[in-house]
C-alpha angles and dihedrals in degrees: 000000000000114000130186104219122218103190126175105228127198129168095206141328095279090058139094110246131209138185108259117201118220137164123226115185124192093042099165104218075233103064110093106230109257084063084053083057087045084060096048091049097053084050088057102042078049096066092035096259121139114263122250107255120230139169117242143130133143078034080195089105092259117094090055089220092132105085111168140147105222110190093336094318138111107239095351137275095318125068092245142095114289081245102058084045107118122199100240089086083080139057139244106266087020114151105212122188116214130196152163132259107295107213140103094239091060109054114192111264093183135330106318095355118098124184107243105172090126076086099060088044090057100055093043084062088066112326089126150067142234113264127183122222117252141046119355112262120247110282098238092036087108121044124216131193114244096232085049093054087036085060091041091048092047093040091051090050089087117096106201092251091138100221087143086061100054092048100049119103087212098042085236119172088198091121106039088049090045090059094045095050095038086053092070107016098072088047129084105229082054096056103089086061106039105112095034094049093055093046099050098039088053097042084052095044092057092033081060093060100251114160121250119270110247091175092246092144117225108120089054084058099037087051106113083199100049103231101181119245095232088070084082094063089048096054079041093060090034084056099049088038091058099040091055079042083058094033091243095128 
């Protein structure tokens, strides 16, 4: 395959950016497409350019460091990771644009990295739960209902990747920080924090510059993980219960 390469380059986060075109020829339709970008870069150590930047690391669709637009979209035309992206989702001759995270929250590092340590922020703020120094508990001490740890398995799912982010018109983190609260919060080991988890997250959250949540839905549909969007109006019930619990409303 022959491609024609629309990259957004950027020397550092001080500097004005603009789109570079480049062509890459012999792109296998079984290369992901970080490896295509591998290709490219090669290309460019080889005349002596300086290589695209770009986030990446497990590249198994699990540690959520790609972060990439492709052609407008988070991630790309199919509902998965940018790694586990292949390149038979394009044609031979096809011009694709490629571009970093657009949101407030993620300034551009370089090129395709963005710096999205408001995440992390966000999570230290409550992403965790109370544990006791000692042995492990016995794994069935504490009984949990099937639908509860149903909810829990399908919220931890999310890695942080922050394709909801990028898709969002508003640049809003709702539901990145929905699936991090609901997660905890129906489970038991997660109880002694649960108002203050969801307090805090959101407050964070907001504290971090995210954009407000108008329930347009597409993070819900750009989520590789598919984190479901109704996980926002729990974190929302858990947030005003919480704030009546503390008398804040």
């Amino acid at each position: 395959m022959k491609l024609n390469l629309r990259v957004w380059r950027q020397r550092n986060a001080d500097a004005d950016g603009a789109m570079a075109t480049y062509e890459v020829d012999g792109i296998s339709p079984d290369m992901s497409f970080l490896e295509m970008l591998d290709t490219l870069n090669e290309e460019l150590i080889l005349r002596g350019e300086d290589p695209v930047a770009f986030d990446h690391d497990c590249r198994e669709g699990i540690c959520g460091a790609c972060s990439l637009v492709i052609n407008g979209d988070a991630h790309g035309p199919e509902r998965t990771t940018t790694c586990q992206l292949h390149m038979r989702s394009f044609r031979d001759g096809d011009t694709i644009d490629v571009e970093p995270w657009r949101a407030s929250a993620f300034p551009v590092v370089k090129d395709l990295v963005v710096d999205r340590s408001a995440f992390d922020r966000v999570i230290q703020a409550g992403g965790y739960i109370s544990v006791p120094t000692g042995a492990a508990p016995e794994a069935h001490a504490t009984p949990v209902p099937k639908a509860d740890a149903d909810s829990a398995f399908e919220h931890a799912e999310c890695i942080g990747c922050g394709a909801c982010v990028a898709a969002c018109p508003n640049g809003s983190a709702m539901l990145f920080t929905s699936a991090k609260v609901n997660h905890l919060n129906v489970l038991p080991q997660g109880s002694p924090e649960r108002e203050t988890r969801v307090l805090d997250m959101v407050a964070q959250m907001d504290a971090e510059g995210f954009g407000g949540c108008t329930l347009t839905g597409e993070c819900a549909t750009a989520c590789p993980k598919g984190i479901p969007l109704p996980s926002i109006s729990a974190m929302n019930r858990e947030w005003l219960r919480a704030r009546r619990k503390a008398g804040r409303g």
